[in-house]
C-alpha positions in Angstrom: -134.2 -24.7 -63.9 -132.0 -27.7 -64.6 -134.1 -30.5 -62.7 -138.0 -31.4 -61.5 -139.5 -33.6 -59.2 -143.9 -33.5 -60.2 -146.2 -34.6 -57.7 -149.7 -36.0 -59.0 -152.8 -36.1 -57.1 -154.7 -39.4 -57.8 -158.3 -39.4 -58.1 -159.9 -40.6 -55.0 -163.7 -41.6 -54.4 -163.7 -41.1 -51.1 -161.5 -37.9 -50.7 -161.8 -34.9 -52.7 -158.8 -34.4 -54.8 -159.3 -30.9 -54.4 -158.9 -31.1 -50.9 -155.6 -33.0 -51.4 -154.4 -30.7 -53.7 -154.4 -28.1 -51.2 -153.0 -29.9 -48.5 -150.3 -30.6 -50.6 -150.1 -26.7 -51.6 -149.5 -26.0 -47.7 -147.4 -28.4 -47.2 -145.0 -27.3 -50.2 -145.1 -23.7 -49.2 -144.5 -24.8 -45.9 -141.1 -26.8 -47.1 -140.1 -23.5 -48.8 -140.3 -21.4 -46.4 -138.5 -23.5 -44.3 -135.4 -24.0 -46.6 -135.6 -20.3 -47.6 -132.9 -18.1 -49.1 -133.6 -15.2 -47.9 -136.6 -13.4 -46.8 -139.6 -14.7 -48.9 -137.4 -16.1 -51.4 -137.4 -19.3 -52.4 -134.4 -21.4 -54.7 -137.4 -23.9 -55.7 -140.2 -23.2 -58.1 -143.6 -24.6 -58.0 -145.4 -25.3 -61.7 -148.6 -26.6 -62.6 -148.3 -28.3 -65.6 -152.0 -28.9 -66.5 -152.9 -25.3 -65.4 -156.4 -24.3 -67.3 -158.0 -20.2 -67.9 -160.9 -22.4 -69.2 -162.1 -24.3 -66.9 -160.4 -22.4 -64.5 -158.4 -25.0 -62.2 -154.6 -25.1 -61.5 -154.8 -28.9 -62.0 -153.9 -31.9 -60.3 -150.2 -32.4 -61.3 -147.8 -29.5 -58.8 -144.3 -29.7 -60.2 -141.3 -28.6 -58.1 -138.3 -27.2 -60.2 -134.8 -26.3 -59.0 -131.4 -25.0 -60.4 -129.7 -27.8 -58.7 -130.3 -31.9 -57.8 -129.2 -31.4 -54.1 -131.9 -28.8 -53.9 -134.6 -30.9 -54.5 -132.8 -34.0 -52.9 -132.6 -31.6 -49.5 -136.4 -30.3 -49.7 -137.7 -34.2 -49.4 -141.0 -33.4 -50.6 -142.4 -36.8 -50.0 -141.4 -36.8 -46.1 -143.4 -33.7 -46.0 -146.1 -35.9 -47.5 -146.1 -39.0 -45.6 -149.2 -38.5 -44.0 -151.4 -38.1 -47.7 -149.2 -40.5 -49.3 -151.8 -42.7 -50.3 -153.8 -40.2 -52.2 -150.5 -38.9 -54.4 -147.8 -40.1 -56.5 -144.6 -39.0 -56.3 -142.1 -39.1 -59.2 -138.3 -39.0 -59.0 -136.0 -36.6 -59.4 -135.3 -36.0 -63.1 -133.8 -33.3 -65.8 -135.9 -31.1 -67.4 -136.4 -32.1 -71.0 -134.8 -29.7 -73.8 -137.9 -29.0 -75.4 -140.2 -26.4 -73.4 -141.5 -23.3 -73.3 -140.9 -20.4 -70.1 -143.4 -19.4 -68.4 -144.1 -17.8 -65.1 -146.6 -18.1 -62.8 -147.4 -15.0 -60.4 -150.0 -14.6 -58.1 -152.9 -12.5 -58.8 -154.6 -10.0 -56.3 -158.7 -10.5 -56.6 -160.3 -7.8 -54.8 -163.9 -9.5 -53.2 -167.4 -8.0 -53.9 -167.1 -6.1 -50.3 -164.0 -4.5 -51.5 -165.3 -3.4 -54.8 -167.9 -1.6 -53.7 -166.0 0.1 -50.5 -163.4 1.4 -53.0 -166.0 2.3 -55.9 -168.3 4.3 -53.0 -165.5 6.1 -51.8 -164.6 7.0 -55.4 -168.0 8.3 -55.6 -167.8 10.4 -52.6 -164.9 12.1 -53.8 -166.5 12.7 -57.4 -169.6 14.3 -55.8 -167.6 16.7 -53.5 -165.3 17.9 -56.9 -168.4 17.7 -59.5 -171.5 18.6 -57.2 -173.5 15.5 -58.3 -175.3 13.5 -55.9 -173.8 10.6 -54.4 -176.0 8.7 -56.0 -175.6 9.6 -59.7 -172.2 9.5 -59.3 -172.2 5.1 -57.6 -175.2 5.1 -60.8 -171.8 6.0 -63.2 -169.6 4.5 -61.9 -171.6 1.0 -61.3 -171.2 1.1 -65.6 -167.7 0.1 -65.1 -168.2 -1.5 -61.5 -165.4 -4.7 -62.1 -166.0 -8.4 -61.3 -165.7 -9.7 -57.9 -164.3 -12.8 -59.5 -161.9 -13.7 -61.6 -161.5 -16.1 -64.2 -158.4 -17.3 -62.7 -157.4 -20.5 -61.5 -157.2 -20.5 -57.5 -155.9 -23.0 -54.6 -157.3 -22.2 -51.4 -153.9 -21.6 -49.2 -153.3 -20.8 -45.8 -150.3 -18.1 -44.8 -147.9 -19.7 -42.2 -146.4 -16.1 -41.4 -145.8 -14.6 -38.0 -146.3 -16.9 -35.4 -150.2 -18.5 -36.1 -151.1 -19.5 -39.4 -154.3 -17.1 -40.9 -157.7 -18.4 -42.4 -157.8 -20.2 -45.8 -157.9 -17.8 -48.6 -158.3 -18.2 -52.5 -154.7 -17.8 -53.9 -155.5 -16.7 -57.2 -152.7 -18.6 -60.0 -151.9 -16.6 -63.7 -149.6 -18.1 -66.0 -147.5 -16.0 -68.5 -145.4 -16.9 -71.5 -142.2 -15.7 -73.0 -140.1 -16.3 -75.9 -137.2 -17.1 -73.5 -136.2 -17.9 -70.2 -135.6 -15.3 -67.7 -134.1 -15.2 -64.5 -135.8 -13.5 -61.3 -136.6 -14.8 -57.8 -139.4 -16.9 -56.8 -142.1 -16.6 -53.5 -141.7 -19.1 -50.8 -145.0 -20.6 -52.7 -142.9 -21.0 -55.5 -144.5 -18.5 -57.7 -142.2 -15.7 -59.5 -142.0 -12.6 -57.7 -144.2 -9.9 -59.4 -141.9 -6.8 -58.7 -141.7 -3.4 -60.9 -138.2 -2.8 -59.3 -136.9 -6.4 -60.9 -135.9 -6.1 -64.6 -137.3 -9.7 -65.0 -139.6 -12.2 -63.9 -138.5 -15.5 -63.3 -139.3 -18.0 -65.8 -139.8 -22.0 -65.4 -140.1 -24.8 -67.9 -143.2 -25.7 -69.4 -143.2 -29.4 -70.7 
């Protein structure tokens, strides 16, 4: 990635930046998918340059990265933002500095407490028909290891805009991984890398 263009949200006491933040989430992914390569596949990454495990949050800074200028000059991010524009700032298009560090940022699949516990009961079922146990000492086991219905991962709330309605508001779940150099791979049309095990590599971005 040869260029950026980082979009900050401004702190507002009237509007939640949060709120903003995810507007401005759809809206990108929205812009993506709509100058797409191919299917799912976006040229333009999305970073998040003050992206926290602690606290957790994503931030409030969403930078777009591309290969080339045109690309970003093409995707007019701030036409897509005219209607918030008073809540964000907008910088220009510039080259990525020389000194950063790749990293990639792939979505994370959080399974919710409902889901847990329909996949560790039908677990159980199964163990109780192979072991003879009751059904209940076999949940008792396996509630031991019973996983969290949350994780400790930063999340935008984000709203799919495939087929031909958009879906309810979900929590996109955001993890960030480092390497020791840059790789190439393909991105989502949210910008993320693709998290494949067919792809030899997952696509890096600059960290600065």
């Amino acid at each position: 990635m040869n260029y950026y263009q980082t979009i900050t949200i401004l702190p507002e006491a009237t509007v939640s930046p949060v709120f903003i933040r995810q507007k401005v989430w759809q809206r990108i992914h929205i812009a993506l998918a709509d100058n797409k390569i191919a299917e799912n596949s976006s040229a333009i990454a999305v970073a998040f340059p003050d992206y926290s495990s602690l606290e957790p949050s994503p931030g409030f800074r969403l930078r777009l990265l591309a290969i080339k200028y045109d690309e970003l000059i093409k995707l007019n991010i701030a036409g897509r933002l005219t209607g918030i524009s008073g809540y964000i700032a907008i910088s220009p298009v510039l080259p990525v500095p020389e000194q950063n560090i790749p990293v990639s940022y792939i979505r994370e699949h959080v399974k919710g407490r409902l889901r847990i516990y329909k996949d560790m009961r039908s677990k159980a079922e199964r163990r109780a028909v192979h072991t003879g146990q009751s059904l209940a000492t076999c949940l008792a086991e396996l509630e031991k290891s019973m996983p969290c219905a949350r994780a400790s991962l930063p999340f935008i709330r984000t709203e799919s805009n495939s087929g031909q309605k958009s879906h309810c508001p979900f929590p996109l779940f955001i993890r960030r991984l480092f390497f020791s150099s840059p790789q190439q791979g393909e991105f989502t049309c949210y910008g993320l890398s693709h998290k494949r095990a067919v792809l030899s590599a997952v696509a890096t971005v600059p960290h600065f």
